[in-house]
BAPA-273015 format. One line per 8 residues: number of its first residue (from 1); for each residue x, y, z of C-alpha. Coordinates in steps of 0.05 Angstrom, whole numbers. Each point is the difference from the previous one (the first is absolute). Layout:
// residues N
NUM) X/Y/Z ~ ... .
***
This chain:
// residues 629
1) -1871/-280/-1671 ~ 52/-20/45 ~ 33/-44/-50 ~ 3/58/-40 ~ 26/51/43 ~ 56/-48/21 ~ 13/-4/-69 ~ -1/78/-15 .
9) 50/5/59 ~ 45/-45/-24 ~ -4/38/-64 ~ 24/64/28 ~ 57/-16/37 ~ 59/19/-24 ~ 59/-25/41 ~ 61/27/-38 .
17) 4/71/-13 ~ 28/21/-73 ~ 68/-2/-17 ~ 61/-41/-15 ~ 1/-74/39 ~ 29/-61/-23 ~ -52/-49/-19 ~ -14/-74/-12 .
25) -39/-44/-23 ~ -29/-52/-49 ~ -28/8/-62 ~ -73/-19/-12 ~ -17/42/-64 ~ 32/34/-72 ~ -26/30/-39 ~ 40/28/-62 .
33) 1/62/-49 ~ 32/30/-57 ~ 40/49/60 ~ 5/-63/53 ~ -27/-36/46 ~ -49/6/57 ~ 12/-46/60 ~ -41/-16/64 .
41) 38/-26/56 ~ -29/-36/53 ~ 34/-31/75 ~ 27/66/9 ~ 55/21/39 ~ 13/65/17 ~ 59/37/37 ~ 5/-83/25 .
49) -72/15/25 ~ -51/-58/-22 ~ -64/39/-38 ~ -69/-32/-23 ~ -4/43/-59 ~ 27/7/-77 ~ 39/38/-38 ~ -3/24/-66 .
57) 70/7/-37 ~ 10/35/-66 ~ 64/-13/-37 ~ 23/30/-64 ~ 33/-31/-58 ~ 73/28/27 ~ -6/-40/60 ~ -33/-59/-26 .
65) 65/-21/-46 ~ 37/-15/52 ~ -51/-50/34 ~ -39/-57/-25 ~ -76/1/40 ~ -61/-49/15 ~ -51/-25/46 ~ 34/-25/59 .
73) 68/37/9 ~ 18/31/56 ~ 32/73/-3 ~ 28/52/41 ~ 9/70/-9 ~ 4/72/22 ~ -60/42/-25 ~ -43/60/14 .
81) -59/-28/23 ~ -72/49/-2 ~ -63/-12/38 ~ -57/-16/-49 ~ -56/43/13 ~ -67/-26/0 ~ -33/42/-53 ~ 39/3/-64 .
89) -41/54/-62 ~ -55/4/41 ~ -8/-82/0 ~ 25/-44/56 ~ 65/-30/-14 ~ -10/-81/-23 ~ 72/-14/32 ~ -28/12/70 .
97) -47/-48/-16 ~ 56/-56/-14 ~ 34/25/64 ~ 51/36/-41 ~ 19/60/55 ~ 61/31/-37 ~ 29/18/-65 ~ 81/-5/3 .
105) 52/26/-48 ~ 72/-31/-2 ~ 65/31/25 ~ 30/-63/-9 ~ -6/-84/-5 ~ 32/-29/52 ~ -11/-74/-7 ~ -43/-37/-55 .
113) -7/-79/5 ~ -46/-49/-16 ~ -55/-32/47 ~ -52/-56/-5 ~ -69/26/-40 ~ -64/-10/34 ~ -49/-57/-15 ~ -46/38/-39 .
121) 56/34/-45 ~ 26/-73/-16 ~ -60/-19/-28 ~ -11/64/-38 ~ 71/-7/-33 ~ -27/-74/-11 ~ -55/10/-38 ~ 34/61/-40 .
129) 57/-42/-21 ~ -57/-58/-16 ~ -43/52/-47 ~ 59/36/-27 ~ 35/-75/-26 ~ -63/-11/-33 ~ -34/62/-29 ~ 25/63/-34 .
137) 29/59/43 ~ -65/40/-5 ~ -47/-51/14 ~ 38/-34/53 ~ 3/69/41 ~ -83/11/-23 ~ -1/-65/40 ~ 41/13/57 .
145) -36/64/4 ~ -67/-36/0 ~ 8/-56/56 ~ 33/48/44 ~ -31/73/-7 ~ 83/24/-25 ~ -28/48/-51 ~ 80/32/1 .
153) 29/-55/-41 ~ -58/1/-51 ~ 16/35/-74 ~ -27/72/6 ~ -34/-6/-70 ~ -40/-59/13 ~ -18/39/69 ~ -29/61/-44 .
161) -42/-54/-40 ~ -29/-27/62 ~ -10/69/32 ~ -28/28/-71 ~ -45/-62/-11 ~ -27/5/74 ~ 17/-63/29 ~ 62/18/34 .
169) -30/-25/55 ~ 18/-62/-12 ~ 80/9/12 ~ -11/12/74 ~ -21/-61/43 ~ -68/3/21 ~ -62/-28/16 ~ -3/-34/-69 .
177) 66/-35/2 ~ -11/-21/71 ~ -64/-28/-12 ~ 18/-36/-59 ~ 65/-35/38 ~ -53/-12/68 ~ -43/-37/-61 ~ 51/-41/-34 .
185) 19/-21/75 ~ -69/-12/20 ~ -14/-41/-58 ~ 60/-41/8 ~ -9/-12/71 ~ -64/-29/-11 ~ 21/-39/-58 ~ 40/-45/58 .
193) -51/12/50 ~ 35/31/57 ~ -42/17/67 ~ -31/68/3 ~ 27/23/53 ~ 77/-13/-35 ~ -24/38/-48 ~ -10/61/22 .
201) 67/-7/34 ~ 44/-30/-59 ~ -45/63/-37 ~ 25/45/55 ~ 72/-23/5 ~ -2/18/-81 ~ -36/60/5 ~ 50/33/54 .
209) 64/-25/-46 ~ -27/31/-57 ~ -16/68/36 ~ 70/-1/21 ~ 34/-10/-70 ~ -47/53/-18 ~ 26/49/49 ~ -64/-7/41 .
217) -29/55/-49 ~ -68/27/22 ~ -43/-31/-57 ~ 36/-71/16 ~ -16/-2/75 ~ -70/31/-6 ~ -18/-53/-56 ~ 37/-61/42 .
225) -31/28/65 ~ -67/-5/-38 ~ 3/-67/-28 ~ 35/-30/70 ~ -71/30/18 ~ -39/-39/-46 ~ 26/-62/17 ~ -11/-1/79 .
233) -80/36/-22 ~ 2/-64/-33 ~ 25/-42/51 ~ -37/14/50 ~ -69/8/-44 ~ -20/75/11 ~ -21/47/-62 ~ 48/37/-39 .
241) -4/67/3 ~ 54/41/-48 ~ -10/74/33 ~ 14/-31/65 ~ 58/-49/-23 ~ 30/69/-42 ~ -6/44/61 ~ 28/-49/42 .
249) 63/-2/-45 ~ 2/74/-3 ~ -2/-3/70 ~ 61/-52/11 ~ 46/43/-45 ~ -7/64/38 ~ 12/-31/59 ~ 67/-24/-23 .
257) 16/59/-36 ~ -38/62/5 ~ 29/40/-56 ~ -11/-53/-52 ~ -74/43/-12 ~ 43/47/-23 ~ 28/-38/-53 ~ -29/-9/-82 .
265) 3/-75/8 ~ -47/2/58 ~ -44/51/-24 ~ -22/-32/-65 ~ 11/-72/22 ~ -57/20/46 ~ -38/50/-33 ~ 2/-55/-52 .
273) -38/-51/40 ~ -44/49/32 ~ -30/15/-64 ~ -6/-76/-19 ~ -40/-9/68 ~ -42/65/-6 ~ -12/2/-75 ~ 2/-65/-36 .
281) -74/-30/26 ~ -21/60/-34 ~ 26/1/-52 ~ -18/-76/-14 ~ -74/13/14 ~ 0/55/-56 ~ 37/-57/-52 ~ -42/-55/30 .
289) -64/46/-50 ~ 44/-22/-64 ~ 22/-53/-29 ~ 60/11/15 ~ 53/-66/9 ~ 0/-18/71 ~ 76/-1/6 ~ 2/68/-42 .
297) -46/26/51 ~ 45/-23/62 ~ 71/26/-35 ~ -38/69/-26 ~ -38/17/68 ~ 75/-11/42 ~ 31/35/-45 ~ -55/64/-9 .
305) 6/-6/85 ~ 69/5/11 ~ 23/50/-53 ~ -53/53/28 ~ 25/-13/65 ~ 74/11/-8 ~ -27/63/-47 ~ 28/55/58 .
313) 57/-34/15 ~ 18/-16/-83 ~ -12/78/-5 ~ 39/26/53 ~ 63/-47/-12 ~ 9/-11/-72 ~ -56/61/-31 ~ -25/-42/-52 .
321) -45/-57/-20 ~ 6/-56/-54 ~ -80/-10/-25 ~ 28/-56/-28 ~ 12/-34/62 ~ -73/-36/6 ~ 12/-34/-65 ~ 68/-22/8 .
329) -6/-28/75 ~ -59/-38/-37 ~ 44/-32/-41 ~ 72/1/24 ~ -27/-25/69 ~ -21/-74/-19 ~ 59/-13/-44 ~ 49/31/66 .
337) -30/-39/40 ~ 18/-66/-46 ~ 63/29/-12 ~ 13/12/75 ~ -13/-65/28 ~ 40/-34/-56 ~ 57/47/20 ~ -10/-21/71 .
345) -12/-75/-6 ~ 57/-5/-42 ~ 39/35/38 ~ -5/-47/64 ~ 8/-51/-51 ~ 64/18/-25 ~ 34/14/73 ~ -4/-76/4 .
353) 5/-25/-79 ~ 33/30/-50 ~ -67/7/-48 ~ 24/75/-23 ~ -28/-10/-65 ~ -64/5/45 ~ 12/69/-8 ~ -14/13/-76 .
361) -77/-6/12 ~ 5/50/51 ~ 43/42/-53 ~ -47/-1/-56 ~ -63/18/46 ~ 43/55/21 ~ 17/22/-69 ~ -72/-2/-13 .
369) -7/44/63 ~ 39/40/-12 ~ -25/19/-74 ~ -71/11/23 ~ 29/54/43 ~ 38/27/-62 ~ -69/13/-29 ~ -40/24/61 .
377) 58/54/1 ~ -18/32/-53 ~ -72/29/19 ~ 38/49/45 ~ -15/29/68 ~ -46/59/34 ~ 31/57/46 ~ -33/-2/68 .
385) -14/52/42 ~ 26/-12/74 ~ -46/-12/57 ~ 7/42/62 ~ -8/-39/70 ~ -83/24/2 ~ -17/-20/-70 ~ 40/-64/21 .
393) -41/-13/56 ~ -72/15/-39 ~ 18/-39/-47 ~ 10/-65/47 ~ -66/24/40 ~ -35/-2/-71 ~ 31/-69/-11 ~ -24/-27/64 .
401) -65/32/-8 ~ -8/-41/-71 ~ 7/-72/31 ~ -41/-49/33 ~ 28/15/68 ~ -47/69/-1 ~ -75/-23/-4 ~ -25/66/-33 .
409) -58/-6/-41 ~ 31/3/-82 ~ -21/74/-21 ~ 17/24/77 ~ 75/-40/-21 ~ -3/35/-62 ~ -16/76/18 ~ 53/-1/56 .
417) 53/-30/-48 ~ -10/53/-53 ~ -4/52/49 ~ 67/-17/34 ~ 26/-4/-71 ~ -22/67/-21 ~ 41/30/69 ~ 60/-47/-35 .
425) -12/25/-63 ~ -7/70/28 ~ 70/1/38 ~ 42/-11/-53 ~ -30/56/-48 ~ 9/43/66 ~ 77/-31/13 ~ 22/9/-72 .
433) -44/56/-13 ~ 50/67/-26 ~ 58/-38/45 ~ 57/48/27 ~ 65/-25/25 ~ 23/23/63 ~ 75/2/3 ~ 53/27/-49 .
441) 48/-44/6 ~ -6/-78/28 ~ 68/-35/27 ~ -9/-71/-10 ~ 35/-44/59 ~ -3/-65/-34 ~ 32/-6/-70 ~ 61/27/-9 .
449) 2/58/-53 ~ -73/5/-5 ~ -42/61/20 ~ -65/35/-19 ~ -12/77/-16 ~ -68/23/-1 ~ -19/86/-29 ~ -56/45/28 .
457) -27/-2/-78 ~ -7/-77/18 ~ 60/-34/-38 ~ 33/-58/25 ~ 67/-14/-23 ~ 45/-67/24 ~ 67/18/8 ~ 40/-68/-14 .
465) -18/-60/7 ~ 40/-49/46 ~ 65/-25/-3 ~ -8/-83/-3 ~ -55/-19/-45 ~ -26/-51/41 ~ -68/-24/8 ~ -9/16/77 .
473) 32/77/-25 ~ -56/12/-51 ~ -54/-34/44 ~ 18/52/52 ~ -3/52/-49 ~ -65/-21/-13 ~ -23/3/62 ~ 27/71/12 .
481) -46/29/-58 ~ -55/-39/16 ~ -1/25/75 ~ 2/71/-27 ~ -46/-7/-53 ~ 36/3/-57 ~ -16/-31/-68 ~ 15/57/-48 .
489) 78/23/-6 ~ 11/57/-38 ~ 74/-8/-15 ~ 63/-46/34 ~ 61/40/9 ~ 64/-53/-2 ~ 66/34/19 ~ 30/-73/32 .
497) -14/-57/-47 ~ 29/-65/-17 ~ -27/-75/-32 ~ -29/-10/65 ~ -42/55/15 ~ -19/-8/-73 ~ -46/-59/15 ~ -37/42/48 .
505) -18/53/-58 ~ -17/-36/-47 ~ -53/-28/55 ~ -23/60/16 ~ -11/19/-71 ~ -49/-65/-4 ~ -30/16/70 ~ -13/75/-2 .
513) -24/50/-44 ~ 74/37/-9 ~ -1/58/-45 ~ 76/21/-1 ~ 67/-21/14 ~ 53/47/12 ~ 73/-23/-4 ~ 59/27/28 .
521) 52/9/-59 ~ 53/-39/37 ~ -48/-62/-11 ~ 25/-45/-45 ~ -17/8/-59 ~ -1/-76/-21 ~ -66/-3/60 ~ -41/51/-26 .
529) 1/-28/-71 ~ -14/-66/31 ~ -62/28/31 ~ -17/35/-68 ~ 1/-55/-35 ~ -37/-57/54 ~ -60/46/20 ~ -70/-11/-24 .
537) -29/63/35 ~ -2/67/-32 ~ 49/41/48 ~ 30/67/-16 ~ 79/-13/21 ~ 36/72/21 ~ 79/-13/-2 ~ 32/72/49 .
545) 66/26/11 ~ 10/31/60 ~ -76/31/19 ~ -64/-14/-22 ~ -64/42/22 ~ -57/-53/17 ~ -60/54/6 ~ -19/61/40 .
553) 25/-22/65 ~ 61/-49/-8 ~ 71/1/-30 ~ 52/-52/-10 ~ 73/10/-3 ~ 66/-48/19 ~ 56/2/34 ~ 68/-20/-25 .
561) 68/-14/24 ~ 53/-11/-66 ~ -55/-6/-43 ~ -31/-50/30 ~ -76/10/25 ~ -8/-26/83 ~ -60/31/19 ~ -63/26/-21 .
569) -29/72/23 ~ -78/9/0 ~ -23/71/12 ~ -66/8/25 ~ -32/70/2 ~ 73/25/25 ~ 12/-56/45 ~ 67/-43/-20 .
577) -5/-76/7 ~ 65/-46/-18 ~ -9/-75/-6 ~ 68/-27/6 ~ -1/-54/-73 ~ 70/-30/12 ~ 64/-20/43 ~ 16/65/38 .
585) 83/24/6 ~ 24/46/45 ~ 14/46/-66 ~ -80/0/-16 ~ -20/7/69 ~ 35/63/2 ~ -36/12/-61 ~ -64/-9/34 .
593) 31/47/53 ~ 8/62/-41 ~ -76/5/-13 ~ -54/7/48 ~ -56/-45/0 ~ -74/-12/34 ~ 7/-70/5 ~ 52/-55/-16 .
601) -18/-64/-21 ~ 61/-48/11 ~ -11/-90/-9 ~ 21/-32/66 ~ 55/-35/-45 ~ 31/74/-14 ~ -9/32/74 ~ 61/-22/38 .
609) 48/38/-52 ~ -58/63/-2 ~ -1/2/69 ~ 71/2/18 ~ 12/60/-42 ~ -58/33/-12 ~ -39/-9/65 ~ 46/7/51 .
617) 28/67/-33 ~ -66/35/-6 ~ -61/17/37 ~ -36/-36/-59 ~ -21/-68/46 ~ -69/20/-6 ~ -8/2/-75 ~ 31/-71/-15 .
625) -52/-56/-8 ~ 21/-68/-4 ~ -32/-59/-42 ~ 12/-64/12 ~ 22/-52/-53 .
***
C-alpha cells in the first residue's frame, strides 16, 4: 500500500502548468497514420528544466514534409503542452500508465537531429530487417507482430481474421509465447547440462530482456514473473501452487504500476488464468466420465475455463462473442505453437547465420494459419449484453464458488450457482428492460467530428463519424456506445465526410444495427455511391438539401458561407446546437455571430480563430464547448 500510494502521487503531479514552453527531448516511440504521426518523447526538458515524464507529440502531414523522423532523434520545439487528466470517457487514461503526463501541439520545430537508438530498438530493427529480407511484407510484419506483441504493424485484414476466428489472442505476447520460449530454453539448457541454479538465472536474465522488447506489457511480466516462480519452487523443492504463484504476480505488477488494473491487457491476461486455476480441474473431472482423448480433454477444459472467465470483460469491451472460438483454439493452438517456436528458433538462428530460407517453413505454417482462420470467420459472431460492475462481481463470486478452493457439498455448489445466476440473469432483463436515454444531445470529447443525439421517443442518431479513420479512432468510438449502451442506431447523419472517415462507416455498418444514413448534399457524390455499391446491409440512405426533419423532436439544418456548408445545426425541442464540421474564417464566424445559439460545439483545432472573433466580442463564452482532437 505504500508502494502504491507513492506511485499514485507520483501520478498526479503535474509540474508544468498548460501552455506554450519550449521542449526537448528524445524520441522513444512513433507511431504513424493516414493524418501523421504520434510521437512519445522521453529525457524531457522543459523551459531547460530536467522532467521524469513523457510527452506525447502529434504532427500532421504539413509539418511532417519538411522533416524526416525515427527512434532515437532528438528534437526541439515550441508547443502547447495540456495536462492529461486521469480519467479519459469515463476510463482511466493508459498514457498515465506509461508515464505519459502531457499532450503537446507544435508552434514550431526548432531543432531535429539524429541520436543513438536504444539497445532494445536495435535489436527490434534487427530482427525486422532479418524477417522482412526473407519473407513476404505481410508475413514478415505477422511475425514481427508475433515475437514482440507490435500488433500496429500487422495487416488489418489478417487482424479481422484472427479477431473473427477467436484466436486473436495469439498476436499479443502472453503467457503462451512466454512459456513456450522459457521451454525451448529450458530444454536447451539441459541438453548441455548447465547447474540449476544458472539456470534460473541465465532463464531470468532472458526472461527480463524479453519483457523489455515487449514493452514490459502486463501479460509478459505476469507470465515471466510466474515461470521465474516455478523455477526457484523448484529449486528449492517446495510444492507448486498456481493461485499463489498468479496472485503473487498480480501482486508485483501493481506494486510497480498501480493503474495497469485498469488496463484490457491486464484484465483478461488475468481473468484468463484465473479461470484456468478455478475452472479447469473441473472441467477435467467431468471429461475424465468419457472417452474422451486425454490431450483433447486438457486443450478443451483450458479453453472452456478461460473463455467463461474473460466472458464480462469480452462483453463489456468488444459486445460480442465468436462460438467458434472453442473449436478453433483447439485446432489453431497446436499448429501456433509449432509455428511459433520455428519462428523463434529461427529467428535466433538467423541473427548469427544467414539460414533465411529457414523462414519458408514458418511461412507455409502461417499460410496454413492463417486459412483456418479464413474459415472459422465465417460462422459469425453474437451481440453481448454489457455487464454492470454488480453482475461483474456475482459473476466472479459464482466462479469462485464453482472450484475446488470452496469445499461445498455438490448440490449446495450447485443451488448457490444457479441462484446467483438467476440475480445475473435477472439484472440485465431489468437494465435493458423498456431502456430510456437520458440526455438529448451527447458531446463527444474524444474523436474529432463525432457526436451522439439521443430523442425522448428513444432514437439515437450518430452525427458523423470521425475525422482519421484510424483503428484507435473507431476503437474509441466503440467504446463510447458501448459505455452508453448502445447497440441499435437508428440513422447516421454525415455533414463532414471524406475517404477517411469512410473506413469508420463502413465499420459501423458491420458492427451495429444502423437503419439510416442521412447525407448532407454537399457530400460527394462519388462517396455515397461508393457506399451504395460496397454495403451488404439493408440500409435506407436519405440524401437532404438544406433541412431534414429526423422525428417529433429533432431537426437538422446547415450553415453556409459561399455555398459552402461549415457547420451543422441540431435543434432539439427549440434548443439550437451547432457543431462546427470544418476550418472556421473570420467571414463564417461572423456567420455564426448573426444567429443565436444554446450551445456551440467548436474542435480544439478550430478554437483559436473562433475565439478571437467570436468569443471575445460576445457574452457567448458560456455556450462554446470545446472537443479535443
Amino acid at each position: 500500500m505504500i508502494f502504491t500510494n507513492i506511485s499514485f502521487s507520483s501520478i498526479s503531479e503535474y509540474p508544468v502548468s498548460n501552455g506554450i514552453h519550449q521542449v526537448s527531448g528524445k524520441i522513444e516511440e512513433v507511431k504513424s497514420y493516414d493524418s501523421g504521426k504520434t510521437l512519445v518523447i522521453n529525457n524531457v526538458v522543459i523551459d531547460e528544466d530536467n522532467q521524469n515524464f513523457k510527452i506525447k507529440l502529434s504532427l500532421n502531414n504539413n509539418v511532417l514534409k519538411k522533416y524526416e523522423i525515427d527512434l532515437g532523434y532528438y528534437i526541439s520545439f515550441n508547443g502547447n503542452l495540456t495536462a492529461l487528466k486521469l480519467f479519459n470517457a469515463n476510463k482511466v487514461n493508459s498514457d498515465l500508465i506509461e508515464n505519459i503526463k502531457y499532450s503537446a501541439s507544435v508552434k514550431q520545430i526548432i531543432k531535429l537531429q539524429c541520436g543513438e537508438k536504444s539497445l532494445t530498438d536495435k535489436f527490434k530493427e534487427n530482427v525486422s530487417n532479418k524477417l522482412t529480407a526473407n519473407m513476404p511484407t505481410d508475413m514478415a510484419n505477422l511475425s514481427y507482430s508475433l515475437l514482440f506483441g507490435e500488433k500496429n504493424v500487422l495487416d488489418g485484414d489478417i487482424y479481422s481474421l484472427f479477431q473473427e476466428s477467436g484466436v486473436a489472442h495469439i498476436l499479443a505476447v502472453s503467457g503462451l509465447h512466454v512459456s513456450l520460449v522459457t521451454a525451448l530454453l529450458i530444454f536447451l539448457l539441459k541438453k548441455i547440462r548447465c547447474n540449476r541454479i544458472l539456470n534460473v538465472i541465465i532463464v531470468s536474465g532472458f526472461l527480463l530482456f524479453y519483457a523489455m522488447l515487449c514493452g514490459f506489457t502486463a501479460s509478459v511480466c505476469r507470465a515471466s514473473i510466474m515461470s521465474l516462480t516455478y523455477l526457484i519452487i523448484d529449486l528449492c523443492g517446495h510444492r507448486r501452487d498456481m493461485l499463489s504463484t498468479f496472485s503473487l504476480a498480480g501482486i508485483i505488477i501493481l506494486l510497480i504500476s498501480p493503474l495497469q488494473v485498469f488496463t484490457l491487457g491486464f484484465q483478461l491476461s488475468f481473468s484468463c488464468v484465473m479461470g484456468i486455476v478455478l475452472l479447469s480441474r473441473q472441467f477435467l473431472k467431468l471429461f475424465n466420465k468419457t472417452k474422451m482423448p486425454e490431450f483433447l480433454k486438457g486443450s478443451l477444459a483450458i479453453t472452456l475455463s478461460s473463455s467463461i472467465a474473460t466472458l464480462p470483460i469480452v462483453a463489456n469491451v468488444f459486445q460480442k462473442y465468436y462460438p467458434i472460438t472453442i473449436i478453433s483454439n483447439l485446432i489453431v493452438l497446436p499448429l501456433f505453437s509449432i509455428a511459433f517456436a520455428c519462428l523463434f528458433i529461427f529467428t535466433v538462428v538467423n541473427l548469427i547465420l544467414p539460414f533465411g530460407f529457414l523462414f519458408k517453413i514458418v511461412e507455409h505454417l502461417f499460410n496454413i494459419i492463417i486459412s483456418l482462420c479464413g474459415v472459422f470467420s465465417l460462422t459469425g459472431a453474437i451481440r453481448l449484453d454489457r455487464f454492470s460492475l454488480l453482475s461483474s462481481i456475482l459473476y466472479y463470486i459464482t466462479l469462485f464458488i464453482a472450484s475446488q478452493f470452496i469445499n461445498f457439498k455438490l448440490l449446495t455448489k450447485l443451488i448457490v450457482c444457479c441462484l446467483l445466476l438467476t440475480i445475473i440473469g435477472s439484472s440485465f432483463i431489468i437494465n435493458n428492460f423498456n431502456k430510456k436515454y437520458d440526455e438529448s444531445l451527447l458531446f463527444c470529447n474524444g474523436v474529432e467530428n463525432f457526436n451522439i443525439l439521443t430523442t425522448e421517443d428513444n432514437l439515437v442518431y450518430i452525427i458523423n463519424i470521425g475525422s482519421n479513420g484510424s483503428d484507435y479512432e473507431y476503437n474509441y468510438i466503440k467504446t463510447t456506445l458501448t459505455y452508453r449502451k448502445i447497440s441499435k442506431i437508428d440513422g447516421v447523419i454525415i455533414t463532414a465526410f471524406d475517404t477517411k472517415s469512410q473506413n469508420n462507416l463502413i465499420s459501423l455498418i458491420s458492427d451495429y444495427d444502423v437503419k439510416s444514413i442521412i447525407f448532407d448534399s454537399s457530400i460527394d457524390d462519388d462517396l455515397v455511391s461508393y457506399y451504395r455499391t460496397n454495403t451488404n446491409k439493408n440500409v435506407n440512405i436519405v440524401n437532404f438539401e438544406t433541412e431534414y426533419q429526423l422525428g417529433k423532436f429533432v431537426t437538422l439544418s446547415t450553415l453556409s458561407y459561399n455555398n459552402i456548408k461549415f457547420a451543422t445545426i441540431i435543434s432539439v425541442n427549440n434548443k439550437k446546437n451547432l457543431i462546427i464540421n470544418k476550418d472556421l474564417t473570420e467571414n463564417r464566424v461572423n456567420v455564426v455571430n448573426n444567429t443565436s445559439y444554446d450551445r456551440i460545439v467548436v474542435n480544439e483545432t478550430y478554437s483559436q480563430v473562433f475565439k478571437n472573433v467570436f468569443v471575445n466580442n460576445t457574452n457567448n463564452d458560456n455556450y462554446l464547448i470545446k472537443l479535443s482532437v
